[in-house]
N, C-alpha and C positions, 0 to 999 in steps of 0.2 A: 707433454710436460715431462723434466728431468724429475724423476725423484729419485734415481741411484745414480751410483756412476756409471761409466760406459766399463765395459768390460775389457779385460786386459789380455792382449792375445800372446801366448808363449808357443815359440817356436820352442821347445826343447831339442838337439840333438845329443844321441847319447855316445857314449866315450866306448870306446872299444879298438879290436886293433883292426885294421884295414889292410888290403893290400892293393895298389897303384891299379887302376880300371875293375878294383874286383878281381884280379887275377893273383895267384901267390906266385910273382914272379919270380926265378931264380934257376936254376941249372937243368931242371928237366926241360926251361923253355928255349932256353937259349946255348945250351950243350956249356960244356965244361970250361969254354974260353968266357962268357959270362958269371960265371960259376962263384967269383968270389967278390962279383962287383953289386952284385942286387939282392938288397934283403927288403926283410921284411919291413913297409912302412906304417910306424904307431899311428891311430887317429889322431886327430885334435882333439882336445878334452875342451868343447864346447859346451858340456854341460853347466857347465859353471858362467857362462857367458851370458847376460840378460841384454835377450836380441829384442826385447818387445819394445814398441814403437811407442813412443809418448806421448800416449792417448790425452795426459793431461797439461799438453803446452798451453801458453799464452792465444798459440795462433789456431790450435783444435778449437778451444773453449769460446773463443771471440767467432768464429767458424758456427760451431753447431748454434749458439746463443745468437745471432747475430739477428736482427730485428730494424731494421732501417728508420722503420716510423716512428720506433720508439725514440733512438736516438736523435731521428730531428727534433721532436719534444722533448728532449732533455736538453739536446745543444741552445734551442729557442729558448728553455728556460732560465738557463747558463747567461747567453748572451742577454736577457733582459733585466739580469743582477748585474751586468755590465754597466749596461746603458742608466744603470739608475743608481751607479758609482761602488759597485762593491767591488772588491777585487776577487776574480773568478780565478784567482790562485786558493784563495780562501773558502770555496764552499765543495763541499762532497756531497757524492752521489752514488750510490748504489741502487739498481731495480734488477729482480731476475724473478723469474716465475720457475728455475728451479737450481740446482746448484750453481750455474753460472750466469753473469750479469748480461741482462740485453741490455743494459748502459749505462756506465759509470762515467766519475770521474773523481781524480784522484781520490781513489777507493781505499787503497792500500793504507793511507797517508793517514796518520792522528790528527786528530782535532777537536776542539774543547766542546764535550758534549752536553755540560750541562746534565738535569734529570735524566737523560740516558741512562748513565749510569745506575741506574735504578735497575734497567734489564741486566747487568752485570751481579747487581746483589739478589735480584727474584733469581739468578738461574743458579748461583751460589747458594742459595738456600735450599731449592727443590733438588741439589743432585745430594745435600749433605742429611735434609731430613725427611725429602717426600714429602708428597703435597698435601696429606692427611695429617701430618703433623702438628700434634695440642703441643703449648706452654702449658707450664703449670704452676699455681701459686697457691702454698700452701699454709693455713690458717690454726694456730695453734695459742696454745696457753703456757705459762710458767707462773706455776702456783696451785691453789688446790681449787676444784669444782664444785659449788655445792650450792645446789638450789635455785639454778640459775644466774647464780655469779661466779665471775671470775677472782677470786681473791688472790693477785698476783697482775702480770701484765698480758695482753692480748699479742701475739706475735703473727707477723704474714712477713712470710717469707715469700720473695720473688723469684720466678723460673722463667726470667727474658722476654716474659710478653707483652710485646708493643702495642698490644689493643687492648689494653683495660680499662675500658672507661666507666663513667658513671654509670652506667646501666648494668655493667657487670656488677660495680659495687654497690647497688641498692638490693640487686638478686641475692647477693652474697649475703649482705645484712638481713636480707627475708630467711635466708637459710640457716644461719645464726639463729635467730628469732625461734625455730621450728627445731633447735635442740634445747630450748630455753632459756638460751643465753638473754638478761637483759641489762646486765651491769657488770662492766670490769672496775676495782679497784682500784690498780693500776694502771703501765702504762701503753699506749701501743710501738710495739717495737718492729722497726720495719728492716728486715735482714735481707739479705742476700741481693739483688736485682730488680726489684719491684718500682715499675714508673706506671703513672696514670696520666689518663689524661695528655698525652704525649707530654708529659712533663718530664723531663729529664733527672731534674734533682730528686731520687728516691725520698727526701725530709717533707719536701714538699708535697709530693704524692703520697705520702703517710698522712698529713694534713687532711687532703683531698678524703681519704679514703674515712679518715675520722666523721669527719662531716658529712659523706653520705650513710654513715651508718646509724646518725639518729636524724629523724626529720626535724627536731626542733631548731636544728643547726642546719635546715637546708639555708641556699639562696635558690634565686629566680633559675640559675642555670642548674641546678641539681633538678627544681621544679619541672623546668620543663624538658628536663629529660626520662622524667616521672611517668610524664603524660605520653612517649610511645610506649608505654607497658596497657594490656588491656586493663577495663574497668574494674575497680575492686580489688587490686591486685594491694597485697601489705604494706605499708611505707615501716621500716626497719625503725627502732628507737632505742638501742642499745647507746647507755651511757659509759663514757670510756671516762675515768674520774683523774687519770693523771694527762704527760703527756706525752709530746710524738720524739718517739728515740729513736735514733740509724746507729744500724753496727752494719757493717758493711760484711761482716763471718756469717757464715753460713749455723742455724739454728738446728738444723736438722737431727743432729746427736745430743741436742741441750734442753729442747722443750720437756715438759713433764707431760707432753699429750696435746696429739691434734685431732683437729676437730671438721677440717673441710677441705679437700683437695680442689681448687677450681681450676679446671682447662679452657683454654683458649676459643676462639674458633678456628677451627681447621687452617693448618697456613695456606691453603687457595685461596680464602676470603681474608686471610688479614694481607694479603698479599694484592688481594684487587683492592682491598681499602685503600693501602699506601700509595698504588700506582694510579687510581682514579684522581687522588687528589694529591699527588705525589708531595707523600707528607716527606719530609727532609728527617724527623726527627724518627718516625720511626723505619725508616730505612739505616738512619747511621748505628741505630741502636741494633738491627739484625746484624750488619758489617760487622761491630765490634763481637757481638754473641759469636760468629764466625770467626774472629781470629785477628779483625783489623779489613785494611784495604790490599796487602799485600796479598792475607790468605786468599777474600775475594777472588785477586784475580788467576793466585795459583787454580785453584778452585775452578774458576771459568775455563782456564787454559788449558788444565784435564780436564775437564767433560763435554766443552764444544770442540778443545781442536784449534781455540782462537789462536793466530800465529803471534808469539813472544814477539810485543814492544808494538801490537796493537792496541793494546789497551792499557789504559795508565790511570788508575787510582791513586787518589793525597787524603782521600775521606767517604764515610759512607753516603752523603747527602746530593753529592754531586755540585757542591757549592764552589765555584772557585772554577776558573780557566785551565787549572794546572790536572782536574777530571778530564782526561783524553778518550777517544778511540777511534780506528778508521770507520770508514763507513761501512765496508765490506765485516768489521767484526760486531756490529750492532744485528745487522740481519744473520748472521752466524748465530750469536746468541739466541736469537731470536728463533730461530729454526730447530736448537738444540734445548728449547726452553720446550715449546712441542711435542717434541719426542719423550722429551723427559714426562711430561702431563699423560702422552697415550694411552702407558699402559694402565691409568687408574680412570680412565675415561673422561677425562679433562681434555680443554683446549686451550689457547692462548687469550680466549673469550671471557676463559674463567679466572681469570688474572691482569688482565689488562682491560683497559676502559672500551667501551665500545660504542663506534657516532653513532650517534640519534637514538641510542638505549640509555649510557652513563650520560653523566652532566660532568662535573669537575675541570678540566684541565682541557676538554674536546668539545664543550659546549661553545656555539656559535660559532665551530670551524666550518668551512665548505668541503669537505672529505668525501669523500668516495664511502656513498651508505654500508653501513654493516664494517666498514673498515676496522681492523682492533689496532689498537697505539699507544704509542707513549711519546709523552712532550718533555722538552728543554727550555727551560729559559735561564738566562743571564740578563745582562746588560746589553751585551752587544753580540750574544748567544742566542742563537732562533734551534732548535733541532726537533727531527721528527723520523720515527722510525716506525715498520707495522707490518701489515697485509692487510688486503683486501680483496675480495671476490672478483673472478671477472667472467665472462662467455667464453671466452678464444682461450684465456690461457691462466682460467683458472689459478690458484690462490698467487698472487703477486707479492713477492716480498720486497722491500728499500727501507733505506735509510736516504735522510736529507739533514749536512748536516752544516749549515749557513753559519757566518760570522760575517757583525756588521751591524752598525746602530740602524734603527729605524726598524721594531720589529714586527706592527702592523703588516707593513711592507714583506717582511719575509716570512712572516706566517699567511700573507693572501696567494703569494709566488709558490708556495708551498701547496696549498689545497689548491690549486687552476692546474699545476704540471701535473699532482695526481687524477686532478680530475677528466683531465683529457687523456692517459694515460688508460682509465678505466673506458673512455668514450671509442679512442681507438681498438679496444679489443673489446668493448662489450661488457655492459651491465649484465652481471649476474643475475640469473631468475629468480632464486634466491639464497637465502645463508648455505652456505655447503657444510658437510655435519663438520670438515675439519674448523667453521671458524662459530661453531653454537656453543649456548652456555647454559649451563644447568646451575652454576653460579651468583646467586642475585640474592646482595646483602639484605637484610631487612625481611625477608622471607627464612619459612621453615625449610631446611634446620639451621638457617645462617642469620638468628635474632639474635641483636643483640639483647645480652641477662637472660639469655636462657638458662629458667635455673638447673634444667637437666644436666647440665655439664658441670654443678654442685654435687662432688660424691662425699656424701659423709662417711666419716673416717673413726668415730666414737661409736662402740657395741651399743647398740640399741636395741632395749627392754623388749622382749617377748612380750606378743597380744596376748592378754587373756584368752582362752576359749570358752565359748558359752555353757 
């Protein structure tokens, strides 16, 4: 298996001065009739000359990669989108088990990738803040404190976190509760970037956030989101007595005192949230935290190496046709998303859905087991991009990336090529540690409403001592 490049060979010669066979020809050789005709000849300043052999052409790289069986099952797969009307100008293909492809087709080439684009904003995210990276949203007061009420308005400020949901927000209200907050006056003010519930509209997620903080205002979906918390645990009943205000300024120099910093979970797990069930909304909302889709794909284009005008962003969601990329820059990504995860001992496992572990978006596909992925869909947009395990040649990268109604069809065409793909070189014995996960939501430390990630932020009173 490739996992560097091949090395580069330099002939250096170096510059100096010469004389014609090594000899300093001139008058002592040839007496005095030669005498004014033969001097001294300067080398060639070959130093400067880059004699190395182009270890990375089209025709080395198709050369060392080259794989015959694989290609006849990609050509057979090719030819049977044919035969069943799509146009095989229309679909891409990438597979290589290590920097170069054992078989593509129009690789190079953009193509409307749908959710793909998802790996363009996970790898945008992890090279700008690391995979350990909290949001933080922070919960304050304007007005005076006294005796468990707020006389004044309740303020939460938002800090970009696309996972706050009801669980967060009931933890939150327990944790209120436990500085004795039981009554704000006024009103709650929701500042800065603050969405729940993948709600986009921060007025509405103030809403949201009001109503999970006293249970007399739950409904049936605050309820039963109550019930993954263990037994016994507080139901919050702070009364907010006015009501939900947006100021879109930031609070942070205006509050009279805060009172709870809440973080996130770790962005590997809000990151396999999104890509499991490839939420749209909290993907456009990292994009924008990022800079937009343009930064995106600056962003992508320095950290993987993707080649300018492989990849094309109009939005963070990946909604829309006019979301491009080749299929060669999907598994680029995809390779440079890896590297990025290493050094904190992460894998692509821990981020992306995994067959026959996650459910979401890869439930009921025929995949090559343990396979890790990410789906595409549109209308007439099928895509799929990943790695999976194999015997002979070990972790398999591709991208597939189809156009053309009928998606049934092109997500069955999809799981059969990889699955013979895995058949020809061999099922895996088992997970190799590069595609394992220590990552699995709903488990410690990655629950949601954990309230350990509630740091209170008000000096609190000395224990007596006995």
């Amino acid at each position: 298996m490739l996992n560097s490049a091949l090395p580069k060979i330099l002939f250096a010669l170096g510059s100096g001065t010469l004389s014609l066979f090594g000899v300093g020809l001139g008058a002592g050789l040839f007496g005095p009739l030669f005498a004014s005709k033969w001097e001294t000849v300067h080398g060639l300043d070959l130093a400067s000359v880059d004699l190395r052999p182009d270890w990375e052409s089209a025709w080395i790289r198709d050369t060392i990669a080259s794989d015959p069986a694989a290609n006849a099952i990609v050509s057979g797969y090719l030819s049977g989108l044919t035969a069943s009307g799509y146009l095989g100008d229309e679909q891409g293909v990438w597979v290589s088990s290590g920097l170069y492809p054992v078989a593509q087709h129009q690789g190079d080439t953009l193509r409307p990738a749908a959710s793909l684009t998802k790996i363009a904003t996970t790898l945008a995210s992890l090279s700008t803040w690391g995979p350990d990276h909290q949001f933080n949203t922070l919960v304050g007061f304007r007005g005076k404190l006294s005796d468990g009420v707020v006389n004044g308005d309740l303020i939460v400020e938002g800090g970009d976190d696309p996972l706050f949901v009801w669980e967060e927000a009931i933890a939150l209200g327990n944790t209120l509760q436990q500085l004795g907050i039981r009554r704000v006056t006024g009103d709650l003010i929701v500042a800065g970037n603050f969405t729940m519930n993948f709600e986009p509209d921060p007025g509405q997620s103030g809403l949201m956030l009001k109503r999970a903080l006293n249970e007399a205002d739950w409904d049936y979906e605050v309820e039963d989101s109550y019930q993954s918390f263990p037994a016994g645990l507080p139901r919050p009943a702070i009364q907010i007595a006015g009501q939900v205000k947006r100021d879109p300024n930031s609070w942070r120099n205006k509050a009279d005192g805060w009172l709870v910093q809440h973080s996130s979970l770790p962005l590997v797990a809000v990151l396999k949230a999104m890509n499991i069930y490839s939420n749209n909304i909290m993907a456009q909302q990292l994009a924008d935290t990022l800079g937009g889709p343009s930064a995106v794909v600056s962003k992508v284009e320095s950290a993987a190496g993707v080649v300018p005008g492989e990849l094309k962003l109009v939005n963070g969601s990946g909604l829309g046709e006019e979301n491009q990329m080749s299929p060669k820059a999907a598994v680029t990504m995809f390779r440079q998303i890896q590297a990025e995860l290493r050094p904190s001992n992460y894998t692509i496992s821990d981020i992306f859905p995994i067959v026959g572990a996650d459910g979401g978006t890869v439930q009921d596909r025929g995949l090559p087991k343990n396979a890790v992925v990410k789906t595409g869909t549109l209308a007439v947009v099928s895509s799929l991009a990943g790695a999976f395990p194999t015997k002979d040649k070990g972790i398999v990268w591709f991208s597939l990336l189809n156009y053309g109604s009928g998606l049934d069809g092109l997500r069955g065409s999809q799981d059969r090529v990889l699955s013979s793909l895995e058949q020809q070189w061999g099922q895996a014995d088992g997970i190799p540690p590069e595609l394992k996960t220590t990552v699995r939501i709903g488990e410690a430390p990655y629950q949601f409403g954990d309230s350990q990630r509630n740091q209170l932020m008000l000096p609190q009173p000395a224990k007596e001592t006995p």
